[in-house]
C-alpha positions in Angstrom: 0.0 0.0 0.0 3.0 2.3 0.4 4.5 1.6 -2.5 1.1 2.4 -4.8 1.2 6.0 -2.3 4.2 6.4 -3.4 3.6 5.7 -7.4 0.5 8.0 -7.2 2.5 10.7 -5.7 5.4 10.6 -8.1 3.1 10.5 -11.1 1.3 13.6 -9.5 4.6 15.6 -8.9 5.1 14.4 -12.5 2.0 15.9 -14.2 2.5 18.9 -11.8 6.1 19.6 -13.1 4.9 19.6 -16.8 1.5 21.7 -16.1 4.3 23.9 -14.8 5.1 24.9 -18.1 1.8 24.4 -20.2 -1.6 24.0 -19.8 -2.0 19.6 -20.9 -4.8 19.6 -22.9 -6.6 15.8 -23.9 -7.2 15.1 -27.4 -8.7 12.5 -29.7 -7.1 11.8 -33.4 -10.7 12.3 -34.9 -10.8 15.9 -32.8 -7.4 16.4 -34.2 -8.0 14.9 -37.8 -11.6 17.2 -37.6 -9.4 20.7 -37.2 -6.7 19.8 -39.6 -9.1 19.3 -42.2 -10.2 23.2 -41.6 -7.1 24.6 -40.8 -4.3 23.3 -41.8 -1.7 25.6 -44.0 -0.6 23.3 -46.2 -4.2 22.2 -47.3 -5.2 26.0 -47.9 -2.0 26.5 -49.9 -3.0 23.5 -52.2 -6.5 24.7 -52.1 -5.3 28.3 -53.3 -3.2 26.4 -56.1 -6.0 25.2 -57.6 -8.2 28.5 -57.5 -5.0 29.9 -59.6 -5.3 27.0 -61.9 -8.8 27.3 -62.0 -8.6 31.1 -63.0 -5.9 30.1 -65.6 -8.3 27.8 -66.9 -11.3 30.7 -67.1 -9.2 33.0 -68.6 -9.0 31.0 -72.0 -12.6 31.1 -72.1 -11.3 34.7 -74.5 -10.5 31.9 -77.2 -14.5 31.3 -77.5 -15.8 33.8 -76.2 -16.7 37.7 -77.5 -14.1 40.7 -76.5 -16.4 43.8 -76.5 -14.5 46.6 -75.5 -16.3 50.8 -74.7 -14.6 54.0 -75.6 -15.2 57.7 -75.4 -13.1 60.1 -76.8 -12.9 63.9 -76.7 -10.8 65.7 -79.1 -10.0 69.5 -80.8 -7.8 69.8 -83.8 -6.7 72.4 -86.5 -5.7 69.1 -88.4 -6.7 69.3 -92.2 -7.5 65.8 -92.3 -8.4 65.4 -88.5 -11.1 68.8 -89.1 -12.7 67.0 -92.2 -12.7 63.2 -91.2 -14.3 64.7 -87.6 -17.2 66.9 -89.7 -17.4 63.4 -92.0 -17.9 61.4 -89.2 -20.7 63.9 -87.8 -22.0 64.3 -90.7 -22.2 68.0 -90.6 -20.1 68.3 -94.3 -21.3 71.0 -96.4 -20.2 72.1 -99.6 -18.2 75.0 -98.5 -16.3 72.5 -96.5 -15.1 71.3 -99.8 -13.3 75.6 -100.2 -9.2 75.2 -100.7 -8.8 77.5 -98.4 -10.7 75.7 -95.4 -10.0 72.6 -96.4 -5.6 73.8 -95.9 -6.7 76.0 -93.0 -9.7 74.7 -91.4 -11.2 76.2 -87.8 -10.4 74.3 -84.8 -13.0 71.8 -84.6 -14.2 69.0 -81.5 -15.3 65.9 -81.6 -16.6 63.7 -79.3 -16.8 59.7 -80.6 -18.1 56.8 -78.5 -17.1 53.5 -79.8 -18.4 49.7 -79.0 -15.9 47.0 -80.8 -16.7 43.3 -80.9 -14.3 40.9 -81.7 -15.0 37.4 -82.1 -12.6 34.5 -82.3 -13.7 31.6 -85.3 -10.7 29.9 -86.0 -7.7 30.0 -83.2 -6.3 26.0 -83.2 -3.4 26.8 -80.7 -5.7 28.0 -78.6 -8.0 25.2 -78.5 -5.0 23.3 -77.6 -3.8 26.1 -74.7 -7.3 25.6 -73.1 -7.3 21.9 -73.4 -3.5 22.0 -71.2 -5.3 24.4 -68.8 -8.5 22.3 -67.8 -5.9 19.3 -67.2 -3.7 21.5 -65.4 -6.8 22.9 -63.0 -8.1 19.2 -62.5 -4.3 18.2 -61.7 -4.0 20.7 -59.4 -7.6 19.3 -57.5 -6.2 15.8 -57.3 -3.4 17.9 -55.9 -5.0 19.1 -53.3 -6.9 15.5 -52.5 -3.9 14.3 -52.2 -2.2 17.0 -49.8 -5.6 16.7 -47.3 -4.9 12.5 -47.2 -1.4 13.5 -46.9 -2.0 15.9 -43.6 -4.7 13.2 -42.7 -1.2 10.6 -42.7 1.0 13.0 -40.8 -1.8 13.4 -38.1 -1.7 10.0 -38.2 2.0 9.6 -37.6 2.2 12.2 -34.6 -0.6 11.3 -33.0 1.2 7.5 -32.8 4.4 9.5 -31.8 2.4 11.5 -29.0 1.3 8.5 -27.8 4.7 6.3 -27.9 6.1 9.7 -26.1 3.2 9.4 -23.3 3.4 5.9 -22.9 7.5 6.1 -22.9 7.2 8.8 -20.2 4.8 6.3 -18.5 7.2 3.4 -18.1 10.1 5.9 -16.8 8.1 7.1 -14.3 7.6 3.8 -13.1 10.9 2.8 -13.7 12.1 6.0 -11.6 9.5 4.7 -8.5 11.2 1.3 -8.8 14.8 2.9 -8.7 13.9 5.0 -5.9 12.4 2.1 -3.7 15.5 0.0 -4.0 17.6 3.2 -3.8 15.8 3.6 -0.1 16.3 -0.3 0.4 20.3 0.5 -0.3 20.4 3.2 2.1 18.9 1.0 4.7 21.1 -2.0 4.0 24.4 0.5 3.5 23.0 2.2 6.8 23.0 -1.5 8.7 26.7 -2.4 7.4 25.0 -4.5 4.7 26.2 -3.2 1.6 29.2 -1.3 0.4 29.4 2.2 -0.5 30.2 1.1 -4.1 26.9 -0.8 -4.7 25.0 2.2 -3.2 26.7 4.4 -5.7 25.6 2.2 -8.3 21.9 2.3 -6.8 22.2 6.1 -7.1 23.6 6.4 -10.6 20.5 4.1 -11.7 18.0 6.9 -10.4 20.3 9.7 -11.7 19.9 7.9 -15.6 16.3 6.8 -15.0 15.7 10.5 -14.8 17.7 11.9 -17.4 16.0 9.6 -19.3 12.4 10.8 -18.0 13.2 14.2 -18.9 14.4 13.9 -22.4 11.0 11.7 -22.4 9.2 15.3 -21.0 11.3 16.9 -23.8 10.2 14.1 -26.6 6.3 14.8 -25.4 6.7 18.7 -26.2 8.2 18.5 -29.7 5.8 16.2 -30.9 2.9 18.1 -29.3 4.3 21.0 -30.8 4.4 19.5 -33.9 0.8 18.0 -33.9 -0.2 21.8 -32.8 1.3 23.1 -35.8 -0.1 20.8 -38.1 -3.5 21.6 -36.8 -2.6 25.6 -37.2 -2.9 26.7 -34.3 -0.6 28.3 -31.6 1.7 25.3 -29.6 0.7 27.0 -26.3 -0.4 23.8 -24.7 0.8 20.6 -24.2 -1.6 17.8 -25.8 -1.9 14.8 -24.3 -3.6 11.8 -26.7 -6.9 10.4 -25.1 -6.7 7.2 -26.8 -4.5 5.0 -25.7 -1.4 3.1 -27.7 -3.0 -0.3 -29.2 -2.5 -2.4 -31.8 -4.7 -1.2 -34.8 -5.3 -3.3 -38.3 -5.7 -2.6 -41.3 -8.9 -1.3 -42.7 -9.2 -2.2 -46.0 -8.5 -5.2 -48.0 -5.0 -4.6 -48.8 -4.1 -6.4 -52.5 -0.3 -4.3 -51.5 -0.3 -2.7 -55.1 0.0 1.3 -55.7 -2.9 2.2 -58.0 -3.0 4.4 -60.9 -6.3 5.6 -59.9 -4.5 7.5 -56.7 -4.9 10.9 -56.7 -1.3 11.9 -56.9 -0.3 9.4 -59.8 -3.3 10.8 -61.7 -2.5 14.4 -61.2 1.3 13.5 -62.4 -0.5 12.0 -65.6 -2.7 15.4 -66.2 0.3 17.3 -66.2 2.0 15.1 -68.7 -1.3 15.5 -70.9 -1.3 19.4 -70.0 2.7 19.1 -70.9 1.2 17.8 -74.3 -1.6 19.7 -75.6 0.9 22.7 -74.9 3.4 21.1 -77.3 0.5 20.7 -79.8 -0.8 24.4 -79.0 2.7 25.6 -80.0 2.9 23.5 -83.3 -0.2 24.9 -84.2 0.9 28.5 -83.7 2.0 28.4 -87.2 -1.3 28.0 -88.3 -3.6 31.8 -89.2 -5.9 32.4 -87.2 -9.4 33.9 -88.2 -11.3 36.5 -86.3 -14.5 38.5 -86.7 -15.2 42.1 -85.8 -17.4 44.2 -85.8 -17.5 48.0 -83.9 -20.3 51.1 -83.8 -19.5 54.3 -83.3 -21.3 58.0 -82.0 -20.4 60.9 -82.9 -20.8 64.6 -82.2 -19.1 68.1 -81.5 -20.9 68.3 -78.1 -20.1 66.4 -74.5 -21.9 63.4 -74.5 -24.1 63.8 -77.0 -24.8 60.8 -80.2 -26.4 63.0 -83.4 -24.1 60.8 -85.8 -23.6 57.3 -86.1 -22.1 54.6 -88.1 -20.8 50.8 -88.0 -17.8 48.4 -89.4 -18.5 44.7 -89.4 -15.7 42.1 -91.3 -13.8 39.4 -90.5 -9.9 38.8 -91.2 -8.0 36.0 -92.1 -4.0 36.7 -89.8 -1.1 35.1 -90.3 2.5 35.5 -88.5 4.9 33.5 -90.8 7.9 34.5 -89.6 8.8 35.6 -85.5 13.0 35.0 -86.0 13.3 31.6 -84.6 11.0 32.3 -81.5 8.1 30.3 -82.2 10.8 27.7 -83.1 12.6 27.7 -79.9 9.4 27.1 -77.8 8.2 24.4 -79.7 11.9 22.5 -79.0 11.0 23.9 -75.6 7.4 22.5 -75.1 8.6 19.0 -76.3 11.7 19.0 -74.0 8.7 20.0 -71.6 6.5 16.8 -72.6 9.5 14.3 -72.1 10.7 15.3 -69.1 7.0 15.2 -67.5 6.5 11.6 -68.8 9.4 10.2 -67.2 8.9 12.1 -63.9 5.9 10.8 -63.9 7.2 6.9 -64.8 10.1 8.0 -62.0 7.8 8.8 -59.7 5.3 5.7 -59.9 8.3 3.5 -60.1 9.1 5.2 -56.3 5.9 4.9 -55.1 6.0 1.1 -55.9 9.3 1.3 -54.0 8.1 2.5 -50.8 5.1 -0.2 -51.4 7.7 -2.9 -51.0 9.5 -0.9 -48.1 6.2 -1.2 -46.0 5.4 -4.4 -46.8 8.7 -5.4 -45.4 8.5 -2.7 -42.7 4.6 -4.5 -41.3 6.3 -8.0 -41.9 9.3 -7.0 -39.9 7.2 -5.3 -37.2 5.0 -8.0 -36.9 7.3 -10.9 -36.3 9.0 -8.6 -33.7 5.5 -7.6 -31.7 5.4 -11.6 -30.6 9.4 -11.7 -29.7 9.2 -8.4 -27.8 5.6 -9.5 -26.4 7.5 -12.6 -24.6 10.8 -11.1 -24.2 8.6 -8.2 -22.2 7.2 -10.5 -19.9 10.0 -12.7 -19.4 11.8 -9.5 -17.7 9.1 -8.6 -15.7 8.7 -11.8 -14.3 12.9 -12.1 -13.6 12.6 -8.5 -11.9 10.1 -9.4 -9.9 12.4 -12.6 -8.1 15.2 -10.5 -8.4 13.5 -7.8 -6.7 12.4 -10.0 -3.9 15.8 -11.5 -3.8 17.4 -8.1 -3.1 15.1 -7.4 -0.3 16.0 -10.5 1.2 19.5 -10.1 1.1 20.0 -12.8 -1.5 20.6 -11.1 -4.5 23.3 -9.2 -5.9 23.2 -4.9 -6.6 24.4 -5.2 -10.2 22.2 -8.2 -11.1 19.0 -6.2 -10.0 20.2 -3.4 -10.9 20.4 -5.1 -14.8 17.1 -6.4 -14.0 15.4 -3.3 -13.8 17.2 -1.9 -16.4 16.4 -4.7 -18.8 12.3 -4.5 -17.8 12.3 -1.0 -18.9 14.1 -1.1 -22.0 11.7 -4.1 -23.2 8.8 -1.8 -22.5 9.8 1.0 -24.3 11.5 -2.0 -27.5 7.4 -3.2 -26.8 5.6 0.0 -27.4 8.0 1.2 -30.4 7.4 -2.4 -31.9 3.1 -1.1 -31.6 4.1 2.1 -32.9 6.1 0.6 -35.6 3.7 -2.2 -36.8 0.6 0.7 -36.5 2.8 3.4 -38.7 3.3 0.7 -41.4 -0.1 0.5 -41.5 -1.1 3.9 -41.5 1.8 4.0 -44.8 0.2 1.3 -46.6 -3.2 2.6 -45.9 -1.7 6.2 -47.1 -0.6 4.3 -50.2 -3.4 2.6 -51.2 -5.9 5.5 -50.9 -7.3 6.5 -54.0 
């Protein structure tokens, strides 16, 4: 009964210590997966990515769509043929308009001419093609961002695991630290009587001095990663977070066939861009090509401020052609091709990695598996050899430096146990990551 007082008092002064320096605050992963999906950075950059490519892809709506464009101009000139187009224009010609004399020297005149222009885009191939790479590059960039939220939804994953395994490690110190101390107090006793040497009580000592090291650069471990779990949820790491459910094994969730599909949103957002990559190349080839283009404008005239007495209209269509730019167009077509290679074998390169790290976590779960049972057994063996040793001591029947390894050994398969959990459950969580389509 004194010893569980003591436990309960050392795990208090413990907690006490820590809320010291920040407020501990528990937390689920689905509370935690819940306000990364609203507020993480790195899912609002991605989602801003694709509004850009999204805009990109609006603006070639121009190669179907009308350009209208509204002008008012105001003007006075002592121009000869400025004067007489201006009086044309408002029809206000008269036959002495036609006099030498006026017509070299005419009076200054104004002219006020309001003009709507229409132009209308029939025939513009590289610019079918330009809009064609821009809609693949938008709905790249939205697979993009699919993949960045299952991404954030991984890395919660991953420090959630870590907050736990940091927890948990913190957990078996403690206890380590109230085991140290009991048989540091037994030593003292037994030193005290005549019943040990000063050596073996140093050696008692320097147990509880590394227990606690240790137990700090546990406290230390539990701050990072609860910074880091603060960050990713964007919000200030002001508090400690401590995870409310507890470190067990987990399965997987899905039927696992342990093959990277091409349906996955990254993969298919690296094939969009090769497509985009292409139609840009084709866009550019077809820049050679004229381009034909309606238009049409109507235009108001008169000598006074906003006012229409004269009108008239142009309606035609022409038929442009840019043969020759230097070697320009030339250099970007090499340029868009070079473009179109390079995106196909990224994309092949980056498949080809993705099966790689498929193979790595199907080794890493096999490997973590197989050690789960060995640690499992090896865990309780030690417990079980502490426990006589401990006894032993008490008695006087057991050497310092054997329980001394005992304890020693009993901690260090906890924390190989709970690592081997968080191992097996993080190759899980990969595979899981790499499967999602």
């Amino acid at each position: 009964m004194e010893k569980v007082t003591y436990v309960l008092a050392l795990g208090f002064l413990f907690v006490t210590s820590v809320l010291k320096a920040q407020e501990v605050v528990s937390v689920s992963k689905a509370e935690v997966l819940k306000v990364v999906a609203g507020q993480n950075i790195s899912i609002k950059i991605s989602e801003q990515n694709f509004k850009e490519a999204q805009a990109d892809y609006q603006q070639t709506n121009a190669v179907l769509m009308p350009h209208i464009s509204l002008s008012y101009t105001g003007m006075a000139t002592t121009n000869p043929l400025m004067a007489f187009g201006s009086k044309l224009n408002q029809e206000i010609l008269t036959s002495e308009d036609f006099n030498p004399v006026l017509l070299n020297d005419p009076a200054r005149i104004t002219n006020y001419a309001t003009v709507i222009e229409v132009r209308q885009p029939l025939i513009n191939v590289d610019g079918y093609y330009q809009r064609k790479a821009a809609a693949n590059k938008m709905r790249a960039m939205e697979l993009q961002t699919t993949r960045t939220r299952d991404h954030m939804a991984f890395e919660v994953e991953r420090s959630y695991m870590q907050l736990q395994l940091a927890w948990k490690s913190a957990e078996v110190l403690q206890k380590a630290l109230v085991t140290a101390e009991a048989n540091n107090k037994v030593a003292r006793d037994k030193y005290g009587q005549g019943y040990m040497q000063k050596s073996d009580l140093l050696a008692v000592e320097v147990r509880v001095t590394d227990v606690r090291n240790q137990l700090s650069t546990a406290q230390s471990h539990i701050r990072n990663t609860s910074d880091y779990l603060s960050f990713l949820m964007g919000e200030e790491s002001n508090v400690l977070l401590r995870p409310s459910d507890s470190l067990s094994i987990s399965t997987l969730t899905s039927d696992t066939i342990f093959s990277v599909p091409e349906s996955r949103a990254d993969i298919r957002a690296m094939q969009l861009a090769s497509e985009a990559h292409a139609a840009s190349f084709r866009a550019d080839k077809m820049a050679f090509l004229p381009r034909l283009n309606a238009f049409g404008s109507y235009q108001l005239y008169d000598d006074q401020l906003l006012q229409t007495d004269a009108s008239g209209y142009i309606v035609g269509a022409q038929l442009s052609w840019n043969i020759l730019e230097g070697t320009k167009r030339i250099g970007q077509v090499q340029k868009s091709k070079a473009a179109v290679e390079r995106s196909r074998l990224s994309y092949e390169q980056y498949v080809s990695r993705s099966n790689l790290e498929m193979n790595k976590a199907r080794r890493m779960l096999s490997d973590a598996q197989n050690k789960l049972q060995l640690s499992g057994q090896a865990l309780d063996q030690s417990r079980e050899s502490l426990r006589i040793r401990t006894n032993r001591f008490r008695e006087g029947l057991e050497k310092t430096a054997d329980l001394l390894a005992a304890e020693t050994r009993y901690a260090q398969k906890q924390l190989e146990y709970y690592q081997t959990v968080f191992e097996l459950n993080y190759a899980q969580a990969y595979i899981e990551f790499l499967i999602k389509e």
